[in-house]
C-alpha positions in Angstrom: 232.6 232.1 -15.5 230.4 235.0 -16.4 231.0 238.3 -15.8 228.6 240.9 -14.9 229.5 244.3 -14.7 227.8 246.4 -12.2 229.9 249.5 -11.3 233.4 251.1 -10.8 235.7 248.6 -9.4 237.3 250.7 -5.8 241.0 249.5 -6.2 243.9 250.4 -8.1 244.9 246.6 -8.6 240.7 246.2 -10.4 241.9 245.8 -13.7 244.1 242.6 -12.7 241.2 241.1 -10.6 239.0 241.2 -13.6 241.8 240.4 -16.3 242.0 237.3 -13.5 238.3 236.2 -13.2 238.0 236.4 -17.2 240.7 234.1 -17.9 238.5 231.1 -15.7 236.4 231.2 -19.1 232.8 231.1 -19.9 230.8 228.3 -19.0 232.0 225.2 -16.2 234.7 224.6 -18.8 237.1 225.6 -15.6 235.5 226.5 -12.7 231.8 227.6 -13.7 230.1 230.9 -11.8 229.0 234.8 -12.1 231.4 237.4 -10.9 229.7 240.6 -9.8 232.2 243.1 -10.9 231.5 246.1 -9.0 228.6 244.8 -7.0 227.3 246.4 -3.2 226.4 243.1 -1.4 224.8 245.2 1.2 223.4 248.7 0.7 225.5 250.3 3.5 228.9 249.8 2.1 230.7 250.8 -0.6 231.1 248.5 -3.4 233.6 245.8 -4.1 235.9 244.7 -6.3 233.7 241.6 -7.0 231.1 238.9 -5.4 231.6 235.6 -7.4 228.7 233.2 -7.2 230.0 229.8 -7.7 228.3 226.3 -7.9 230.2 225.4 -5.5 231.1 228.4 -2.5 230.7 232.7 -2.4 233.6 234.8 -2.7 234.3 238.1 -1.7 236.9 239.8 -3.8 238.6 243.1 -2.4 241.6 244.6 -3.9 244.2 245.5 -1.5 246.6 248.9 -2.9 250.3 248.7 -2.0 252.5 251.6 -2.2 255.2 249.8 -4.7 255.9 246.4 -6.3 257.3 244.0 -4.8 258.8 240.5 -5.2 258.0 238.9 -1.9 255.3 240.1 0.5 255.1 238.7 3.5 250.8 239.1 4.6 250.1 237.2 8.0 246.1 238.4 8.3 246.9 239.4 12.1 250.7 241.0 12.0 252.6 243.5 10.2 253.2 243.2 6.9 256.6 243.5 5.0 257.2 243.7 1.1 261.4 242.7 0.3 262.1 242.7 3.9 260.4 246.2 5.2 257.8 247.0 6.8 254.7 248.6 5.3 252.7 251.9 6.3 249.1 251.3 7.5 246.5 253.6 7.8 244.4 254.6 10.6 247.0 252.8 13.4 245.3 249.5 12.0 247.7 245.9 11.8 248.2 245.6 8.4 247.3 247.5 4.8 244.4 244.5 4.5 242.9 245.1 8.1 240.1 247.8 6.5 239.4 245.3 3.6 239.4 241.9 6.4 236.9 244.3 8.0 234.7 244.8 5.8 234.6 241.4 4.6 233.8 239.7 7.4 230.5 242.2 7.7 229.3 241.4 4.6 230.3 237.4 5.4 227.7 238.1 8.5 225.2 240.4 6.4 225.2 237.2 3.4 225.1 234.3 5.6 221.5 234.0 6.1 220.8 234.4 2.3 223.4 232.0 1.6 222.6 228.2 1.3 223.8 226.3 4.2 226.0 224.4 2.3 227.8 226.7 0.4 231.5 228.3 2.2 231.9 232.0 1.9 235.5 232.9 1.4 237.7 236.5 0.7 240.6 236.7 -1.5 242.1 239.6 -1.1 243.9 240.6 -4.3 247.3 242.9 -3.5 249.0 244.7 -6.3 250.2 246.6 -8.6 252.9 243.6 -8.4 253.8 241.5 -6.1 256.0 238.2 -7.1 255.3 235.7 -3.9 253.0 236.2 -1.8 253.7 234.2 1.8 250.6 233.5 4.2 251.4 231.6 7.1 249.7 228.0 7.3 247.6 228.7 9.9 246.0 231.5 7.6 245.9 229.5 4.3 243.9 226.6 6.6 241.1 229.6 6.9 238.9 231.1 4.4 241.4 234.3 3.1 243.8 234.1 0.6 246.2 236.7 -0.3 247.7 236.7 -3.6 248.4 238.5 -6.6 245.6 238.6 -9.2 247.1 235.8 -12.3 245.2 233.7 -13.7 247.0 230.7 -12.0 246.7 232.3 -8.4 242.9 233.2 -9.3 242.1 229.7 -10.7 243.6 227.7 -7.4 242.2 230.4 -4.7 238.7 229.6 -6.2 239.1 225.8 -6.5 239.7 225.6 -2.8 237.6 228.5 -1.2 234.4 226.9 -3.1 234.6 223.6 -2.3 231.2 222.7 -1.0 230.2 218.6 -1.4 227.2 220.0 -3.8 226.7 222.3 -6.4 223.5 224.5 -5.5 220.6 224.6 -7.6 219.6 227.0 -10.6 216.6 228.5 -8.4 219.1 229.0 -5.2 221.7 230.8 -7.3 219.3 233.1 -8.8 217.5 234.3 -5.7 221.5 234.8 -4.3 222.1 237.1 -7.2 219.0 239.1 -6.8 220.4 239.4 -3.2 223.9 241.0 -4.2 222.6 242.3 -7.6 218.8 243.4 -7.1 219.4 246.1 -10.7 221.2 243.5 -12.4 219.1 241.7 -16.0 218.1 238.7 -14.4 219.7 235.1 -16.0 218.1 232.7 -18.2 217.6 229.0 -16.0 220.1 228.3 -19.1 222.6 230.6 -18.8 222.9 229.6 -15.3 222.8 225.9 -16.1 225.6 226.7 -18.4 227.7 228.1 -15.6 227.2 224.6 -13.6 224.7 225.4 -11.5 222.6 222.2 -10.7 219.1 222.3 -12.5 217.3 221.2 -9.3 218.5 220.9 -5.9 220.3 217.8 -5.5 221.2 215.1 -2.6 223.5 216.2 -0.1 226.4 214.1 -0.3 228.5 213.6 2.8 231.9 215.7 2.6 235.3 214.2 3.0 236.7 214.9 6.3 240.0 214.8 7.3 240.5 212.1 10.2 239.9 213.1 14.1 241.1 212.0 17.2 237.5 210.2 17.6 237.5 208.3 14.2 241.2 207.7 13.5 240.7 203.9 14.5 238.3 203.7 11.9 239.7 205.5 9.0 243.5 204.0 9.5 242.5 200.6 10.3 242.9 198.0 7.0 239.5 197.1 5.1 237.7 193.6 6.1 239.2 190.7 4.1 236.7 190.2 0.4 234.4 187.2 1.1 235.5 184.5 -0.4 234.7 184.0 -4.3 233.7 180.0 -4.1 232.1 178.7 -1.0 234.4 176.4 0.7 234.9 172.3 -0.7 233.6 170.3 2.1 234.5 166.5 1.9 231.5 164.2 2.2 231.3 162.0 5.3 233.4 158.5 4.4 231.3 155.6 3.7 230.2 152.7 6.5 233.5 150.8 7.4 233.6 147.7 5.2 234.4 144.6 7.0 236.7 142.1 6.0 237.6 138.8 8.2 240.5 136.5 6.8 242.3 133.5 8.9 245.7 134.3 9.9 248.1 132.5 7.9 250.3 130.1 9.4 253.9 130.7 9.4 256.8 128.6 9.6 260.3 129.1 9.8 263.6 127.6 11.0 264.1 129.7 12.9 261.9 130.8 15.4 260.0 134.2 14.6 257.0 135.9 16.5 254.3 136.4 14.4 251.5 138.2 16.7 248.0 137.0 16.1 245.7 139.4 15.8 242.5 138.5 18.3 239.8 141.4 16.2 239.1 141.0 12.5 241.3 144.1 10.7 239.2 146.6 9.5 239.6 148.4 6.4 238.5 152.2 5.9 237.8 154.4 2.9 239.0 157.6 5.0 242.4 157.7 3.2 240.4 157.4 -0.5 238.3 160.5 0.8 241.5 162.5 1.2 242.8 161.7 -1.9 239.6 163.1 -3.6 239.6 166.1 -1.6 243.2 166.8 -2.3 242.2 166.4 -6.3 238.8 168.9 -5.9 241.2 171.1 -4.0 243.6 171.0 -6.8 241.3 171.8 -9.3 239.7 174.6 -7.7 243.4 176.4 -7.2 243.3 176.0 -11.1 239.7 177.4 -11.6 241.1 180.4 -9.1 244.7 180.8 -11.5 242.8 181.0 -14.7 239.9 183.1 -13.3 241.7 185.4 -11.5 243.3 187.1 -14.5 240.1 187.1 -17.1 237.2 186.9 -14.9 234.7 189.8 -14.0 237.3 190.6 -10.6 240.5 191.9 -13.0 237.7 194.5 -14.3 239.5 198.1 -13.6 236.7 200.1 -10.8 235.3 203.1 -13.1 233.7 206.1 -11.4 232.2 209.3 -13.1 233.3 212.5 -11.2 232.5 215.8 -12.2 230.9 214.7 -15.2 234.1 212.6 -16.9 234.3 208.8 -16.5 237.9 207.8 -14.6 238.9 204.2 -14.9 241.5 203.5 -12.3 245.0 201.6 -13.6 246.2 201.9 -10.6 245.8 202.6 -6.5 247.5 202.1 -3.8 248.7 203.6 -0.1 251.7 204.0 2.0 253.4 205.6 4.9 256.5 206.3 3.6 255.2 209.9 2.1 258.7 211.0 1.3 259.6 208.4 -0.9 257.2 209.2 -3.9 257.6 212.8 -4.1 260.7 214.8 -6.0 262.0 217.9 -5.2 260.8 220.5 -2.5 257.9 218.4 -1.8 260.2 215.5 -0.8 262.1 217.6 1.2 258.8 219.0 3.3 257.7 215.4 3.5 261.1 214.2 4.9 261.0 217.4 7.8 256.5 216.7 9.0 256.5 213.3 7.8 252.6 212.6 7.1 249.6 209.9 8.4 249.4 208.5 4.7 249.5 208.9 1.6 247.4 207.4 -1.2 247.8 207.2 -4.8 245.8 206.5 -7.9 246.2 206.8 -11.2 243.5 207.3 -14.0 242.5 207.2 -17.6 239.4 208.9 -19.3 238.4 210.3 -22.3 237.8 214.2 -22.5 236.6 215.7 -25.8 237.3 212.7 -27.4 240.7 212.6 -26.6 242.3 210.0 -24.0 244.0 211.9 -20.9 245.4 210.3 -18.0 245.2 211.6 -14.4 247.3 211.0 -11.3 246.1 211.5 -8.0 248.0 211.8 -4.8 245.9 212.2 -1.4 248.2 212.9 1.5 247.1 213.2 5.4 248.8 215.0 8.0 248.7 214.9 11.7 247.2 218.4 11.9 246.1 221.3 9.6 249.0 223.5 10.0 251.5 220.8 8.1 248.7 220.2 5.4 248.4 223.8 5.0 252.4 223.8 4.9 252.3 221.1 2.4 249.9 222.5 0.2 251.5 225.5 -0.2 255.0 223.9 -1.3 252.6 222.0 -4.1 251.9 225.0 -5.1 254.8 226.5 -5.8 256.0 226.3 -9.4 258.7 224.2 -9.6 258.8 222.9 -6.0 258.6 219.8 -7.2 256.0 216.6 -7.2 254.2 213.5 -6.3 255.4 210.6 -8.4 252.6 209.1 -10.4 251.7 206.1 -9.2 250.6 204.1 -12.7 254.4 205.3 -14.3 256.2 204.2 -11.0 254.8 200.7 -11.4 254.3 200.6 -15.2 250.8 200.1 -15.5 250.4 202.6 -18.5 250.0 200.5 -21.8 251.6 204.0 -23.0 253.3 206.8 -21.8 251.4 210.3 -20.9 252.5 213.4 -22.0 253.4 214.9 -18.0 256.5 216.5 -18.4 256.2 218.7 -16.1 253.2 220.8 -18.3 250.6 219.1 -17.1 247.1 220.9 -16.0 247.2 220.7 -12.0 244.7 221.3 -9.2 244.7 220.8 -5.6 242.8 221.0 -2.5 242.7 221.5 1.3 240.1 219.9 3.7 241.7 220.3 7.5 244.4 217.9 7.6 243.8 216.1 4.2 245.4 217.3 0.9 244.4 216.6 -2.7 247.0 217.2 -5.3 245.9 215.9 -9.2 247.8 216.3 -12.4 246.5 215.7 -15.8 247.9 214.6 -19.2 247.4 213.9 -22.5 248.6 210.4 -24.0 248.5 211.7 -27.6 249.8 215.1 -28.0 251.9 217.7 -25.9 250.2 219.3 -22.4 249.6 222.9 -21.6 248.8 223.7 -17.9 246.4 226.2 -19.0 244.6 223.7 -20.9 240.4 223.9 -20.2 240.0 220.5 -20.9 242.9 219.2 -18.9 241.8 221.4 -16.4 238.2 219.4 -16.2 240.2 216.1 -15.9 242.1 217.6 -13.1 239.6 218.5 -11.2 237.7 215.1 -11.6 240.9 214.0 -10.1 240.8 216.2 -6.8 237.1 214.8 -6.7 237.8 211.2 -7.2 237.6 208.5 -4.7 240.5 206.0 -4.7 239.7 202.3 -4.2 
């Protein structure tokens, strides 16, 4: 991510927000974009902490001034808030210490919208400080387009990943005429610079967004695939041969004692019917032992192989179920076992990053409504509230064993009632969560589709 510097930053908590958006890197190594620092998205207002222009989504950046650290604050957008338990002066009679800064964000989210591509989400993260440990949003908020949270680096990177989360990365020529919008003094960026930050050289395809599934379509997305057409056309026995007729004299039998031999008044007949089974047994035979030796080296055992995001995933390993609860650890098994959830399916992947072989495991869970995904998500994100079992390690499918261990880059994403978690690892050598190339992997991972 690029920063641009524009003017003084308004809040106290400035110098975290842009410690924050500096530690995404330069380039789409993590996230890709230009942050504004400073910038007056409309000529009316005073200026902001920050506008970030991302490939993939806007976002409106407003640091929020509490009076003293804290260690939890609880911030519901439309109630009171309270840091440790107490309640917290607002100004001005107004709900909360954010209500100004909610304000004022959504009149610059009206103001941008018609300059904005269609496609691309505008969200608000507002960034409270000087300290604040946890930061708890209720799920109906975190569903939404606001996040509250303290400006790290961690908090930063995830608020970003799933406020811009459009299905297409706009176009070099859209992103420029966007930060003329926001920025008209700013120096103007080379098509490369912005290339660089992932913008998309020319505007591509749209791409139809995953949904979660609605009462309308829920037939369709939970009912099981058709059956694969067969991979050999079925044997068909040829028709048996014209009856062959064969006439013979009865023999004459005699006996002491007196035996009834019946005499047959129609010449026996003799068929080739039971011959025909016998060689459609024998084709049938031989075709289960084409199937058994084919089925384990022929073009069908190939491993599906998708590019997303740029890096190639071959998939070791997919597969669904309903029982959510029993493939996560920790807190996250303990929020499954309370909702419950639609599904949950897994994958598990391997790619090459910089050279070096990662793996990446994928968990997609689907709730019944927003809320609980919103719920889950949040729990996922928690350090050390525990997991989703990797799928490829559960059922041995590695050939060898990735470096996880609970230092693994990890992502994750919201769309209504669906949630995306990835984590990735390398094979070869320890893993650092703050990893940028880990990072990539990961968010192939959130992108990927699971077969």
């Amino acid at each position: 991510m690029r920063l641009v510097r524009l003017g003084h930053q308004p809040s106290r908590v400035a110098d975290d927000i842009r410690a924050a958006l500096a530690s995404l890197g330069r380039g789409e190594t993590v996230v890709g974009g230009v942050a504004l620092i400073g910038a007056r998205p409309i000529p009316s207002v005073r200026s902001v902490d920050a506008m970030v222009v991302m490939p993939r989504g806007v976002l409106i950046v407003l640091g929020v001034d509490l009076p003293d650290p804290a260690m939890k604050l609880e911030a519901p957008l439309t109630g009171p808030w309270k840091a440790d338990g107490w309640p917290l002066p607002v100004p001005d009679k107004a709900m909360n210490p954010a209500a100004p800064k909610l304000a004022l964000a959504e009149l610059i989210t009206r103001q941008l919208r018609p300059n904005v591509p269609a496609a691309l989400p505008i969200g608000t993260i507002l960034a409270v400080g000087p300290f604040v440990n946890e930061v708890d949003q209720p799920p109906t908020d975190v569903s939404g387009q606001v996040r509250v949270l303290h400006p790290t680096a961690t908090h930063m990177l995830a608020a970003t990943v799933s406020l811009a989360a459009a299905s297409r990365a706009c176009s070099v020529e859209e992103a420029r005429t966007l930060l003329k919008t926001l920025a008209p003094e700013a120096q103007p960026l080379s098509d490369e610079m912005l290339a660089a930050e992932g913008f998309a050289g020319e505007a591509p395809e749209t791409t139809e967004k995953i949904l979660p599934p609605s009462p309308e379509k829920t037939d369709k997305i939970a009912s099981p695939p058709p059956p694969p057409p067969p991979l050999r056309p079925p044997v068909v026995a040829p028709p048996p041969p014209a009856p062959v007729e064969v006439t013979t004299p009865v023999p004459r039998i005699a006996a002491a004692a007196p035996v009834r031999v019946p005499v047959t008044t129609k010449p026996r007949t003799v068929r080739w019917l039971p011959f025909a089974a016998i060689g459609l047994l024998a084709v049938l035979l031989v075709t289960a032992i084409v199937f058994a030796i084919g089925g384990t080296t022929g073009e069908s055992a190939a491993p599906p192989v998708q590019v997303a995001n740029g890096i190639s995933l071959t998939q070791r390993a997919a597969a669904s179920d309903g029982k959510c609860a029993a493939h996560a650890v920790g807190d996250l098994q303990a929020s499954l076992q309370k909702t419950g959830c639609v599904s949950m399916r897994r994958a598990s992947f391997e790619a090459t990053v910089d050279g070096k072989p990662v793996a990446v495991s994928v968990a997609v869970v689907t709730f019944g409504d927003a809320a609980a995904a919103a719920a889950f998500k949040k729990a996922a994100d928690t350090p050390g509230g525990g997991t989703v079992t990797d799928l490829a390690g559960e059922t041995r499918k590695w050939s060898r064993t990735p470096h996880f261990d609970g230092t693994g880059a990890y992502l994750s994403a919201a769309d209504g009632a669906e949630v995306r978690l990835a984590l990735a690892a390398w094979f070869d050598q320890p893993s650092s969560a703050e990893d940028p190339a880990l990072l990539r992997a990961a968010r192939a991972g959130v992108t990927a589709k699971i077969s």
